[in-house]
N, CA, C and O atoms as a GROMACS GRO file, in nm:
protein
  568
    1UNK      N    1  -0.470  -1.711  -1.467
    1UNK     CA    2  -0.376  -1.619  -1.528
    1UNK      C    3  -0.237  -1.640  -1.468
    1UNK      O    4  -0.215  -1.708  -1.368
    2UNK      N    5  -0.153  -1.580  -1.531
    2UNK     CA    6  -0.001  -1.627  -1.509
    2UNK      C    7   0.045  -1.529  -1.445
    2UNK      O    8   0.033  -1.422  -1.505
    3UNK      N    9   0.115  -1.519  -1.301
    3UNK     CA   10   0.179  -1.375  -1.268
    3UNK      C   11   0.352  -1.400  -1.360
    3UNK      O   12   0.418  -1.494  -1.402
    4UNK      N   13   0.360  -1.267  -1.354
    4UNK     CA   14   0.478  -1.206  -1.401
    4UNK      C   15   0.590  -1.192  -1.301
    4UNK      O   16   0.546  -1.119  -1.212
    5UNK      N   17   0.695  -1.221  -1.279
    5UNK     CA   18   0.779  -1.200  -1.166
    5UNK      C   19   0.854  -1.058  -1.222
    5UNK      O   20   0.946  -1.005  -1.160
    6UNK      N   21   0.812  -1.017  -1.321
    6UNK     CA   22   0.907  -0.910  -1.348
    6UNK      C   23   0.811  -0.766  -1.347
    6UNK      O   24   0.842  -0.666  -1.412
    7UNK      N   25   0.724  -0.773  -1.286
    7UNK     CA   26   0.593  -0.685  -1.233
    7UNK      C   27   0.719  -0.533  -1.182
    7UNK      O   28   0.841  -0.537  -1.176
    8UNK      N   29   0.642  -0.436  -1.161
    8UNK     CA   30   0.709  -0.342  -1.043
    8UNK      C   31   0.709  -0.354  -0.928
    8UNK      O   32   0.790  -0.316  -0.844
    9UNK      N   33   0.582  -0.431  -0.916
    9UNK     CA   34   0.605  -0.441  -0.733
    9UNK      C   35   0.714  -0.571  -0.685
    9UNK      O   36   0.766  -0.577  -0.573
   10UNK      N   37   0.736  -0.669  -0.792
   10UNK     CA   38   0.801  -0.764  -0.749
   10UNK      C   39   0.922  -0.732  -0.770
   10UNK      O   40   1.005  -0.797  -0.707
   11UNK      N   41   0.970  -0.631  -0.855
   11UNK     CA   42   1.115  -0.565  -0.834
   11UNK      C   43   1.136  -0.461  -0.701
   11UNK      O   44   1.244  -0.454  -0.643
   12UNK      N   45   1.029  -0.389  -0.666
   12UNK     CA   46   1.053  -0.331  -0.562
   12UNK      C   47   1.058  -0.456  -0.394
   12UNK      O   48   1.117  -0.442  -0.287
   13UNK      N   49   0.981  -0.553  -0.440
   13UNK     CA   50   1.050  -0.653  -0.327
   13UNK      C   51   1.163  -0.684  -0.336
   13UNK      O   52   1.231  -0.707  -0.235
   14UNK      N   53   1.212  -0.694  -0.462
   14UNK     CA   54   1.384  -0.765  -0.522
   14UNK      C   55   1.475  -0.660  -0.442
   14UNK      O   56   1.580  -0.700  -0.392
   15UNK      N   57   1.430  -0.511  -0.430
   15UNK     CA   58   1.519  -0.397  -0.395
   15UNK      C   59   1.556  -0.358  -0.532
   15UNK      O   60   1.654  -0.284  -0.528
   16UNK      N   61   1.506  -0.386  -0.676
   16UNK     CA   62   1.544  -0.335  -0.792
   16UNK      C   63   1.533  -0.209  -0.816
   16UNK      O   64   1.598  -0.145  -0.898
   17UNK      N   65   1.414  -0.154  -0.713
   17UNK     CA   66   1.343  -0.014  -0.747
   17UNK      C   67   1.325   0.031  -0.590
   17UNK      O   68   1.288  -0.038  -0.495
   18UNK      N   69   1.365   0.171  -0.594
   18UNK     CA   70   1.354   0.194  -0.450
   18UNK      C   71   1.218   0.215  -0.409
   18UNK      O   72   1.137   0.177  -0.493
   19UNK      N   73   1.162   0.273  -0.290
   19UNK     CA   74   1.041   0.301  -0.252
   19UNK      C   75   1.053   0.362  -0.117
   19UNK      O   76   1.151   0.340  -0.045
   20UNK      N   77   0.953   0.439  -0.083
   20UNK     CA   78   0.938   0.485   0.066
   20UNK      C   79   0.885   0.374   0.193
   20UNK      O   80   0.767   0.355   0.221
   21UNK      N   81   0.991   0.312   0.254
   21UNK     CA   82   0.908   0.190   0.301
   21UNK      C   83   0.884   0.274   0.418
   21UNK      O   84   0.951   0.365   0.467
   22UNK      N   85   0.742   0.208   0.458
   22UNK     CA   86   0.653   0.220   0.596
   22UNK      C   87   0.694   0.131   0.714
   22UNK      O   88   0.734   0.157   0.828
   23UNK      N   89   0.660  -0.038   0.615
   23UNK     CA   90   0.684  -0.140   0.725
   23UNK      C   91   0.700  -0.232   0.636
   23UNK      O   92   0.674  -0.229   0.516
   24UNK      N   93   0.759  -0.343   0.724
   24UNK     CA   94   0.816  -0.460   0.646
   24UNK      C   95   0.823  -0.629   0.742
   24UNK      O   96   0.883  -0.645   0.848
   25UNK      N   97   0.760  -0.712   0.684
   25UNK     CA   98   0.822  -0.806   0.756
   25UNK      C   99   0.786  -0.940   0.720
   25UNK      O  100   0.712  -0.907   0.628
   26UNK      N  101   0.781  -1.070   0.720
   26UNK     CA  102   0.823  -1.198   0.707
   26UNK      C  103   0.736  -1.223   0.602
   26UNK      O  104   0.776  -1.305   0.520
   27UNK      N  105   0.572  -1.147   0.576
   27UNK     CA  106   0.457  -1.154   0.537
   27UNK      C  107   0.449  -1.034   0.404
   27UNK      O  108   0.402  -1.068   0.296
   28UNK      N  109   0.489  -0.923   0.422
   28UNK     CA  110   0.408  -0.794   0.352
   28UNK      C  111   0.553  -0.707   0.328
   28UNK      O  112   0.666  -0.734   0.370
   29UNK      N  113   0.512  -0.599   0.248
   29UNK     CA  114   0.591  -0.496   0.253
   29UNK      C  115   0.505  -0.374   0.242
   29UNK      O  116   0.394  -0.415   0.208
   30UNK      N  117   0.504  -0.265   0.253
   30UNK     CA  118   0.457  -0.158   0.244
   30UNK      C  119   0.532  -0.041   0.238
   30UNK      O  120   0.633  -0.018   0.304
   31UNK      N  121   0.482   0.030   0.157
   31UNK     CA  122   0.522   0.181   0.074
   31UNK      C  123   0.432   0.278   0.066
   31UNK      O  124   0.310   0.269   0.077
   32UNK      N  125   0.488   0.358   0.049
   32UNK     CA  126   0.420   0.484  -0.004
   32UNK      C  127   0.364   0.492  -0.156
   32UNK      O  128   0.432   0.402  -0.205
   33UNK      N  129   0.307   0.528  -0.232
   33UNK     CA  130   0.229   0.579  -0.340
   33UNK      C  131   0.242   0.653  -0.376
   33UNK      O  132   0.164   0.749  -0.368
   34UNK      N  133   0.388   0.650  -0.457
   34UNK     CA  134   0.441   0.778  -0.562
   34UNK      C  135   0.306   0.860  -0.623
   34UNK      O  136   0.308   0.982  -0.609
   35UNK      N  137   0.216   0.815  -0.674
   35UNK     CA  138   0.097   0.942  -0.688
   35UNK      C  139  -0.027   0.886  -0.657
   35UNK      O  140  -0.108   0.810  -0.711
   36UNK      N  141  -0.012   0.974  -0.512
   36UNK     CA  142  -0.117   0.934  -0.368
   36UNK      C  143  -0.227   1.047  -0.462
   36UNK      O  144  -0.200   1.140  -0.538
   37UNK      N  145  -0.364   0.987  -0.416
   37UNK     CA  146  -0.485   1.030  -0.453
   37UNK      C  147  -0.511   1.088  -0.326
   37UNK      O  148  -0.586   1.185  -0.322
   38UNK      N  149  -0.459   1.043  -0.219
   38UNK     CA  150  -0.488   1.151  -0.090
   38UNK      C  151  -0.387   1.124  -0.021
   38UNK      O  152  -0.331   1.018  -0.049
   39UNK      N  153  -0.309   1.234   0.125
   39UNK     CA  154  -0.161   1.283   0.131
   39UNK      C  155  -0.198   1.130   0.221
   39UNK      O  156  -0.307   1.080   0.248
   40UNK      N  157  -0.103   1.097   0.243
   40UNK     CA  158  -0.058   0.972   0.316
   40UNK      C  159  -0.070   0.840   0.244
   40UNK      O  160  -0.015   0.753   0.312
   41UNK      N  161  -0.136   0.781   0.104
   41UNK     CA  162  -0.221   0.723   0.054
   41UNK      C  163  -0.040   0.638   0.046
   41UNK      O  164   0.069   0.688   0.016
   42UNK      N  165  -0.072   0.516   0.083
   42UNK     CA  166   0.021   0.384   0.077
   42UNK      C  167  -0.028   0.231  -0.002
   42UNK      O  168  -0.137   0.196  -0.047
   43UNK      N  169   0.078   0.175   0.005
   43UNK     CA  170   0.019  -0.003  -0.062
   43UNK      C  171   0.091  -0.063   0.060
   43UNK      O  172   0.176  -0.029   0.141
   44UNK      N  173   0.002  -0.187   0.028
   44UNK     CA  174   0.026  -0.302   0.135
   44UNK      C  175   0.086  -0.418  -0.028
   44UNK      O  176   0.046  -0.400  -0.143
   45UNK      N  177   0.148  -0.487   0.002
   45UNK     CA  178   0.196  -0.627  -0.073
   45UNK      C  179   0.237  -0.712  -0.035
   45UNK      O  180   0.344  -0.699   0.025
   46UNK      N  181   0.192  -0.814  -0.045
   46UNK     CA  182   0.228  -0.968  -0.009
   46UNK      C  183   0.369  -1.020  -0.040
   46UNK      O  184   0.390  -1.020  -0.161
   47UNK      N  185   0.479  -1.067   0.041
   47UNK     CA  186   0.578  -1.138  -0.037
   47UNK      C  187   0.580  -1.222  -0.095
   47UNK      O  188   0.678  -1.246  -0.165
   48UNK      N  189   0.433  -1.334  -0.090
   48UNK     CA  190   0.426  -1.432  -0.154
   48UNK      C  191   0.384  -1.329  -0.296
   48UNK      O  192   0.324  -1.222  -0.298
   49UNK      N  193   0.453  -1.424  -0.427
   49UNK     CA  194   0.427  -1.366  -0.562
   49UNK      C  195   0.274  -1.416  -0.633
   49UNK      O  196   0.276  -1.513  -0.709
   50UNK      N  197   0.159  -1.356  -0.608
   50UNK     CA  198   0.061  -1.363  -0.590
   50UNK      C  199  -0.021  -1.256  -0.690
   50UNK      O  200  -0.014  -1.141  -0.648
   51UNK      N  201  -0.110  -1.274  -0.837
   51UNK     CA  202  -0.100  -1.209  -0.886
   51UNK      C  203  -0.258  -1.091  -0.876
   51UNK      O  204  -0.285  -0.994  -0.948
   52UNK      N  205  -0.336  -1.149  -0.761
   52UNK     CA  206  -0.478  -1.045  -0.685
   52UNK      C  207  -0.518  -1.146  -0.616
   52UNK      O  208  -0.493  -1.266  -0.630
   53UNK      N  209  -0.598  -1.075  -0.522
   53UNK     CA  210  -0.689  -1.136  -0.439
   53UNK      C  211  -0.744  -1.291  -0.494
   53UNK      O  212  -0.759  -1.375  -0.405
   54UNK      N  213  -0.771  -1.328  -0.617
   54UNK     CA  214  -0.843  -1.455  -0.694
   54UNK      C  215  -0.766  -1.565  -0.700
   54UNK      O  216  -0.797  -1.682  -0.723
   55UNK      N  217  -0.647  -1.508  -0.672
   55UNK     CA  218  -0.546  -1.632  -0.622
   55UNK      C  219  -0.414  -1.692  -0.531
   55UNK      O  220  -0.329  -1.781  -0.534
   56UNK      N  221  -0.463  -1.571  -0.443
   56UNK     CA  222  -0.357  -1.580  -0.362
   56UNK      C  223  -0.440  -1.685  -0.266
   56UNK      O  224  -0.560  -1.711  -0.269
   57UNK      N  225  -0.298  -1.758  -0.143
   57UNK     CA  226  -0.357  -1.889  -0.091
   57UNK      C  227  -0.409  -1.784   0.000
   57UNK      O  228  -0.376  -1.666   0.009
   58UNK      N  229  -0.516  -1.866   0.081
   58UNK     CA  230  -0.598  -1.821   0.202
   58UNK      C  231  -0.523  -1.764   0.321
   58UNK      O  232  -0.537  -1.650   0.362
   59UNK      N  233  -0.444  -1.852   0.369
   59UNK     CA  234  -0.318  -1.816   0.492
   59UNK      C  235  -0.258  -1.678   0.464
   59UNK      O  236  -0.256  -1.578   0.536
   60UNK      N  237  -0.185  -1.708   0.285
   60UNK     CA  238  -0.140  -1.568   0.302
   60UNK      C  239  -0.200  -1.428   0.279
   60UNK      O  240  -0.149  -1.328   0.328
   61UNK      N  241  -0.302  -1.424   0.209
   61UNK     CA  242  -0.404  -1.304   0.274
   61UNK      C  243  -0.466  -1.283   0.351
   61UNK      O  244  -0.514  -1.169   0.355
   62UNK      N  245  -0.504  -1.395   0.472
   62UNK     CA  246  -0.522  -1.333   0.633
   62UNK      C  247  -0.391  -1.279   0.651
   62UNK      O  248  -0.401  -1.158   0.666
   63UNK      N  249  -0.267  -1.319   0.656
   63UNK     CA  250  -0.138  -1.256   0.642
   63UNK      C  251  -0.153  -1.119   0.622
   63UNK      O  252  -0.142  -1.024   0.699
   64UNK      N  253  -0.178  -1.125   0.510
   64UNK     CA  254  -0.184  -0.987   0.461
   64UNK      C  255  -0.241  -0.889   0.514
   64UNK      O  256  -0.192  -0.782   0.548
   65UNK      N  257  -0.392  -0.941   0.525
   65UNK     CA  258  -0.503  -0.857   0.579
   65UNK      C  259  -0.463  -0.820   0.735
   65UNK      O  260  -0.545  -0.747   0.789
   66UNK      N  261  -0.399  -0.841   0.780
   66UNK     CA  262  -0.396  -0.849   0.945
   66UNK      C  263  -0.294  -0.746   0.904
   66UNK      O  264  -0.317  -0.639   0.961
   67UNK      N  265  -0.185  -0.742   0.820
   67UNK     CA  266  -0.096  -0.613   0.817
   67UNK      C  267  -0.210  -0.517   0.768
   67UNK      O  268  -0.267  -0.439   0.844
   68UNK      N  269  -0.237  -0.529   0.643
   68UNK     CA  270  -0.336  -0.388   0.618
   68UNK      C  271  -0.377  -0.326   0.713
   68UNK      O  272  -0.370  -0.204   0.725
   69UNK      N  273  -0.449  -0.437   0.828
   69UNK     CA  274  -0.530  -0.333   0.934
   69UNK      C  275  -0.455  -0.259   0.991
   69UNK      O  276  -0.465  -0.138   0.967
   70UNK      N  277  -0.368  -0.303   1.074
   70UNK     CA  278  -0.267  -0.234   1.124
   70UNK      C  279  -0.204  -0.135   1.106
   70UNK      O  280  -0.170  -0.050   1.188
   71UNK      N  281  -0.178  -0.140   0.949
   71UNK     CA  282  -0.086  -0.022   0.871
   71UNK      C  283  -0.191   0.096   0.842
   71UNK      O  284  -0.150   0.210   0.819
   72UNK      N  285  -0.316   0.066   0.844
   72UNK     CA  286  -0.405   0.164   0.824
   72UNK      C  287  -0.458   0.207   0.984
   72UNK      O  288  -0.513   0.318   0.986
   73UNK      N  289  -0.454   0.169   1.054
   73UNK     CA  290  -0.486   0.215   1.220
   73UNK      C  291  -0.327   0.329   1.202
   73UNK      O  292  -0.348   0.448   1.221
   74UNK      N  293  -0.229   0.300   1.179
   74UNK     CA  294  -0.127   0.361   1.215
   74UNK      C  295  -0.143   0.455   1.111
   74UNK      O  296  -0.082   0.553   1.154
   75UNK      N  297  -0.178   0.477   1.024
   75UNK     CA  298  -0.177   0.591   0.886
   75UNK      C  299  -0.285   0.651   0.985
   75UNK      O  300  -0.252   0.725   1.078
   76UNK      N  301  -0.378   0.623   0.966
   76UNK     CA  302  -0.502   0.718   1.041
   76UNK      C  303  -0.451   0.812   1.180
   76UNK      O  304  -0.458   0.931   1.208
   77UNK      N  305  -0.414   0.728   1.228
   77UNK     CA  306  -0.347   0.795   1.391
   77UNK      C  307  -0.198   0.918   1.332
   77UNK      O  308  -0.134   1.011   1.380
   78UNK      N  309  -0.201   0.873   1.260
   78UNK     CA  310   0.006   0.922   1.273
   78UNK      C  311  -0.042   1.061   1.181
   78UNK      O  312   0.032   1.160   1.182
   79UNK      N  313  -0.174   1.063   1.099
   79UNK     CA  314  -0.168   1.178   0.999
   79UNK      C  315  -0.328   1.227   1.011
   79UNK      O  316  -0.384   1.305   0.936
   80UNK      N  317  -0.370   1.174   1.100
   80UNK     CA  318  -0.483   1.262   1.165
   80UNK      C  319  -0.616   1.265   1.112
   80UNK      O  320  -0.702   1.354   1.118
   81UNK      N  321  -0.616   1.156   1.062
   81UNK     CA  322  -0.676   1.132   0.922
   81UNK      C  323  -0.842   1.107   1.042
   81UNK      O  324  -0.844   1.104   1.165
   82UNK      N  325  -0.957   1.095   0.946
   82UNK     CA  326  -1.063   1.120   1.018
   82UNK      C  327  -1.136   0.975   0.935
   82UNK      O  328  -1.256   0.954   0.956
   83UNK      N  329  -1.068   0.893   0.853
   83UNK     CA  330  -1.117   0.754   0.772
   83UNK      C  331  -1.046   0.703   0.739
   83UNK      O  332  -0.937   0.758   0.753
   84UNK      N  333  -1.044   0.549   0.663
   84UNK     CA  334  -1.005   0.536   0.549
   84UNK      C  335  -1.058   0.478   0.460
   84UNK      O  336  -1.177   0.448   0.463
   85UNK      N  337  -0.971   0.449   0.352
   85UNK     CA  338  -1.038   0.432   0.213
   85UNK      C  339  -0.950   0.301   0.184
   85UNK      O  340  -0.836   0.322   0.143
   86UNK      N  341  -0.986   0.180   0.198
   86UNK     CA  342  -0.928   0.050   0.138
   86UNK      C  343  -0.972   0.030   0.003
   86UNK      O  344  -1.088   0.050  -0.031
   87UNK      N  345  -0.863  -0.018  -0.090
   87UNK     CA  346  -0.930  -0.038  -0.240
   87UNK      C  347  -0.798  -0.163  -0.265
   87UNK      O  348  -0.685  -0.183  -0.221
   88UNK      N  349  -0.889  -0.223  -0.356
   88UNK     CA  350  -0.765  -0.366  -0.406
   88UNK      C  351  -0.882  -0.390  -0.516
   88UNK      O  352  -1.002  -0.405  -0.493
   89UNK      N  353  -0.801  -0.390  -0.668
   89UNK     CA  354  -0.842  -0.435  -0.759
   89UNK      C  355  -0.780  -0.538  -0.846
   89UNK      O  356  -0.665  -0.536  -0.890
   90UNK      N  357  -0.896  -0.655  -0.873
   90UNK     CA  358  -0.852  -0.835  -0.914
   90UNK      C  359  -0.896  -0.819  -1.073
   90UNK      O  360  -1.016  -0.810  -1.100
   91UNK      N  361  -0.801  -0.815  -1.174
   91UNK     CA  362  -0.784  -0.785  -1.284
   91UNK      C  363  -0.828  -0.707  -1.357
   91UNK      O  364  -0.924  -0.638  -1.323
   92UNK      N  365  -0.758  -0.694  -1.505
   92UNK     CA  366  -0.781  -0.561  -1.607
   92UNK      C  367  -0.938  -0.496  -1.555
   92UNK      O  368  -0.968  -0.389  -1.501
   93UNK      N  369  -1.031  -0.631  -1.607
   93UNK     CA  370  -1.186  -0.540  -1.615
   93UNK      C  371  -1.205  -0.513  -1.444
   93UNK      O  372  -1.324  -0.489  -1.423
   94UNK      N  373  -1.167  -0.512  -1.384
   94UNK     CA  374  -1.149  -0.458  -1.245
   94UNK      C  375  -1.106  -0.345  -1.171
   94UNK      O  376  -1.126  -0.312  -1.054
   95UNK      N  377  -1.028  -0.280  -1.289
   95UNK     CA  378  -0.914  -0.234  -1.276
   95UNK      C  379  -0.776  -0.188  -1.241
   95UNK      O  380  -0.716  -0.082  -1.226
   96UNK      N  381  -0.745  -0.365  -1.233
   96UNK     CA  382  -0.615  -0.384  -1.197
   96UNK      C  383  -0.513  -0.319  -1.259
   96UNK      O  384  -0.566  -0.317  -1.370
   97UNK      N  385  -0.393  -0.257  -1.277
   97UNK     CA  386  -0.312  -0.211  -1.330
   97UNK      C  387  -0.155  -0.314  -1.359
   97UNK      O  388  -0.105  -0.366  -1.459
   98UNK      N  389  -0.116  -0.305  -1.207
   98UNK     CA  390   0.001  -0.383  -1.150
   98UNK      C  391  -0.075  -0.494  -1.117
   98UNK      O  392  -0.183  -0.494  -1.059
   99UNK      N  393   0.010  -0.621  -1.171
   99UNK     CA  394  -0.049  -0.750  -1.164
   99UNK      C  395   0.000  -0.843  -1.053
   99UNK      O  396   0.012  -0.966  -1.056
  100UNK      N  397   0.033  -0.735  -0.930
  100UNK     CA  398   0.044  -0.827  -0.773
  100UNK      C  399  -0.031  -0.777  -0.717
  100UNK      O  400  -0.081  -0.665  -0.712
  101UNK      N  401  -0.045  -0.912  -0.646
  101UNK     CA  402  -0.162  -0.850  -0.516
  101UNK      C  403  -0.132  -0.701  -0.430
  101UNK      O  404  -0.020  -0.675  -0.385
  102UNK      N  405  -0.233  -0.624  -0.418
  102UNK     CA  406  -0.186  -0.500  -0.361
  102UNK      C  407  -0.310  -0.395  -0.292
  102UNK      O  408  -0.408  -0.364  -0.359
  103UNK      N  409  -0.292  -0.354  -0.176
  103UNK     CA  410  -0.424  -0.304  -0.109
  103UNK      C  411  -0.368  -0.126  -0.102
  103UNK      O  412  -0.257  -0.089  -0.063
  104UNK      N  413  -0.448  -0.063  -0.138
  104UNK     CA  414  -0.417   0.084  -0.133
  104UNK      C  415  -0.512   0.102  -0.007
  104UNK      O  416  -0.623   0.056   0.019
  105UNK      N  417  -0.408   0.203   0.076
  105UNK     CA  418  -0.424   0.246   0.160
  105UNK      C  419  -0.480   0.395   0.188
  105UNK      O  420  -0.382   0.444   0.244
  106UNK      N  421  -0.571   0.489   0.185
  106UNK     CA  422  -0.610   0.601   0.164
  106UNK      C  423  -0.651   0.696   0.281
  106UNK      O  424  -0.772   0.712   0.296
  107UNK      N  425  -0.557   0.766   0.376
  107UNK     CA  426  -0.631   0.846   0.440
  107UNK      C  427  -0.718   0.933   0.439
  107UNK      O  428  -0.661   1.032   0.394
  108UNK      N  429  -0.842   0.964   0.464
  108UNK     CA  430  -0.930   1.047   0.457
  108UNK      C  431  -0.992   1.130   0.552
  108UNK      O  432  -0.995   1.113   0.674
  109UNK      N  433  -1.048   1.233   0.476
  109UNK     CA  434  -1.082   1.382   0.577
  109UNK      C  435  -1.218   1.383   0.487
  109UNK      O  436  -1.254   1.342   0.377
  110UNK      N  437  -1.278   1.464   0.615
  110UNK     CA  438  -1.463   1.505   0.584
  110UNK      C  439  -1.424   1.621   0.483
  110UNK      O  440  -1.329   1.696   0.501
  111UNK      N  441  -1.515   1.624   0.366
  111UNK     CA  442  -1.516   1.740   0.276
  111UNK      C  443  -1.392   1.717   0.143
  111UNK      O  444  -1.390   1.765   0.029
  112UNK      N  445  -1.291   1.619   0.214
  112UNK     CA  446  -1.164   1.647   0.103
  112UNK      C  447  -1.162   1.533   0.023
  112UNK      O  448  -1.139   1.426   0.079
  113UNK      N  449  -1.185   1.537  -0.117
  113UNK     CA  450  -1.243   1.389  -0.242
  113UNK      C  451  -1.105   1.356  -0.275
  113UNK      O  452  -1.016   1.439  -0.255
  114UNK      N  453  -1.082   1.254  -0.318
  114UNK     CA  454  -0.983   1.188  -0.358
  114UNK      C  455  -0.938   1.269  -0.482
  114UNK      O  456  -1.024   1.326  -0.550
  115UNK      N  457  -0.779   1.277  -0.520
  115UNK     CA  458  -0.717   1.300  -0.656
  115UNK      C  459  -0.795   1.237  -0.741
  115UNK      O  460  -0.836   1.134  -0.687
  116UNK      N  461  -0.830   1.248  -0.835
  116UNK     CA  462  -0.818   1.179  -1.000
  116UNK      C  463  -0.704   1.066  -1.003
  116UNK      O  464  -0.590   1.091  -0.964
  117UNK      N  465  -0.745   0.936  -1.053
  117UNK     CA  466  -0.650   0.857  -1.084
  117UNK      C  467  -0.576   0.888  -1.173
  117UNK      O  468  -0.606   0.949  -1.276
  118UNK      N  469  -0.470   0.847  -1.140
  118UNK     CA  470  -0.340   0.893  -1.194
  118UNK      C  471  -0.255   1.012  -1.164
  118UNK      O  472  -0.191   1.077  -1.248
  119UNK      N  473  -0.260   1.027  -1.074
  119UNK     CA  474  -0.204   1.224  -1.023
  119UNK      C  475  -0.075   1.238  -1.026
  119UNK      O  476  -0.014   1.132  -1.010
  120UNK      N  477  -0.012   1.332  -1.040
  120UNK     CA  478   0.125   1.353  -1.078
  120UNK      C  479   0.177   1.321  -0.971
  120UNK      O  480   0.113   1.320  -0.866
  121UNK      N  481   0.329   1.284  -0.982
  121UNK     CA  482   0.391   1.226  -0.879
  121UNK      C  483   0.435   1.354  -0.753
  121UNK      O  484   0.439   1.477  -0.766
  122UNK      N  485   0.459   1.274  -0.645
  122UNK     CA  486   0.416   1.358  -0.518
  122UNK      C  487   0.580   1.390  -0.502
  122UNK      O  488   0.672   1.327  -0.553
  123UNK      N  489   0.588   1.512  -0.412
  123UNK     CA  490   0.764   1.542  -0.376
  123UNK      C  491   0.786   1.414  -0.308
  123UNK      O  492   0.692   1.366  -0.244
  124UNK      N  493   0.935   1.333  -0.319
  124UNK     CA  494   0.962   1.244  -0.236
  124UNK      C  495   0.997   1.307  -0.122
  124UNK      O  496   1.002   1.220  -0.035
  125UNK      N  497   1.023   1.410  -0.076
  125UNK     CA  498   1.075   1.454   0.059
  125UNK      C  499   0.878   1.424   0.122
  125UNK      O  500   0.859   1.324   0.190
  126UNK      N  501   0.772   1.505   0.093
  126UNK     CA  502   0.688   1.492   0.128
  126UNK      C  503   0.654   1.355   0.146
  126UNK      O  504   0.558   1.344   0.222
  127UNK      N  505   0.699   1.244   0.102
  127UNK     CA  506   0.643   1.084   0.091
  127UNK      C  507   0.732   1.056   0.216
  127UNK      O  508   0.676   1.003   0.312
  128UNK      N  509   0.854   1.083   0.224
  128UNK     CA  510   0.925   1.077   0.323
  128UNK      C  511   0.923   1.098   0.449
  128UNK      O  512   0.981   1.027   0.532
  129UNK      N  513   0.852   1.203   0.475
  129UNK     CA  514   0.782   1.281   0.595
  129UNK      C  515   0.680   1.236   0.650
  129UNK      O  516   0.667   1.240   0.773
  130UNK      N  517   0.548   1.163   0.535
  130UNK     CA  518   0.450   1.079   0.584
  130UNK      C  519   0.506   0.943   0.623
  130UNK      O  520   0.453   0.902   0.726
  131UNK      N  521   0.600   0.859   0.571
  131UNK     CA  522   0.634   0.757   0.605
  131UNK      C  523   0.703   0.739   0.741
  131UNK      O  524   0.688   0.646   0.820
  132UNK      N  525   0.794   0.864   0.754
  132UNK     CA  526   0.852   0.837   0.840
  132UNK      C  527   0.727   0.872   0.990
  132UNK      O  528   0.728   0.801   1.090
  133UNK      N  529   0.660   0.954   0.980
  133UNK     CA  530   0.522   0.945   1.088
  133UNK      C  531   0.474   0.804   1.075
  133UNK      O  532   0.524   0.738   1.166
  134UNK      N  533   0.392   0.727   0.993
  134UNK     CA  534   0.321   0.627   1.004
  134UNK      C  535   0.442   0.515   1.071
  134UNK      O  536   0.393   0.435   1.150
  135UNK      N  537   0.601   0.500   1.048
  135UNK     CA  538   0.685   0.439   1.106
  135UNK      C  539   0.668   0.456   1.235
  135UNK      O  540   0.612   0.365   1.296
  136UNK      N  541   0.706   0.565   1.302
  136UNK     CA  542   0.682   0.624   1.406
  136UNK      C  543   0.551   0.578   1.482
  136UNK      O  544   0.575   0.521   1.588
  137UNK      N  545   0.432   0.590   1.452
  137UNK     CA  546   0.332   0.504   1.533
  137UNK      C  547   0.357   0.344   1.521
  137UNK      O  548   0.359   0.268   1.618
  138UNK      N  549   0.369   0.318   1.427
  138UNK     CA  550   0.405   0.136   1.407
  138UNK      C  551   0.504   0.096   1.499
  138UNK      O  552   0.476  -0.003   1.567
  139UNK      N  553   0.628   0.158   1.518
  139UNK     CA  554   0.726   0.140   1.612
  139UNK      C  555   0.695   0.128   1.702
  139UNK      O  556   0.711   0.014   1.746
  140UNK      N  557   0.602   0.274   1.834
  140UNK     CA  558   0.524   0.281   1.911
  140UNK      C  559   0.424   0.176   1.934
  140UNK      O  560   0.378   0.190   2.047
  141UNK      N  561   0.366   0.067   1.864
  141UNK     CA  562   0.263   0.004   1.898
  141UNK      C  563   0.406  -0.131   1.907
  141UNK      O  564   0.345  -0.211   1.978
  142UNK      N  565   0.501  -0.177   1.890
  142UNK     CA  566   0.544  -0.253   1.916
  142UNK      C  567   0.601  -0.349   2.068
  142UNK      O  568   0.662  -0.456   2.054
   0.00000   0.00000   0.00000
């Protein structure tokens, strides 16, 4: 399949579209999740333009994967979270949506079920507040 460079996530790498960034660097970018299925719920993305898991090169999703972990040790710690919930889906019948590679990040608590996909979009001050915590431990582990 053909990726699209004109995707959303590849404009939000361009800086076309803003976002709540977490962390950033030579490899990945990461954001927040305008409508988080649970409060802290983020994406991880590859800078290589990569359109799922089925074809991105090997190097750069250990890349990747080595940020995910990280970014999810620091979501868990920074928001008290008691799990998480990794999800990445590799096309339509998969249910891919956005056609770049992309790992959702999900903090979780005993007893509390995930939103319904698709949930209305979250206050940005509130996205702001979680990001800037999960920054805050990431910084700290540096």
């Amino acid at each position: 399949m053909h990726y699209d460079p004109n995707n959303i996530f590849a404009k939000i790498l361009e800086g076309k579209i803003p976002c709540h960034k977490v962390y950033e660097d030579d490899a990945v970018l990461s954001f927040m999740d305008i409508m988080p299925r649970s409060p802290g719920h983020l994406l991880v993305i590859p800078k290589t333009p990569a359109r799922n898991l089925l074809d991105i090169a090997p190097d750069d999703l250990a890349a990747t994967i080595r940020r995910v972990q990280l970014i999810a040790l620091a979501a868990k710690k920074a928001l008290g979270a008691e799990g998480i919930t990794l999800q990445q889906f590799s096309e339509a019948a998969g249910g891919q949506e956005v056609f770049h590679l992309h790992f959702h990040i999900l903090p979780r608590w005993e007893g509390v079920r995930l939103a319904a996909p698709h949930p209305p979009q979250a206050d940005h001050k509130v996205l702001a507040e979680q990001a800037a915590k999960i920054r805050a431990v990431l910084e700290g582990q540096s």
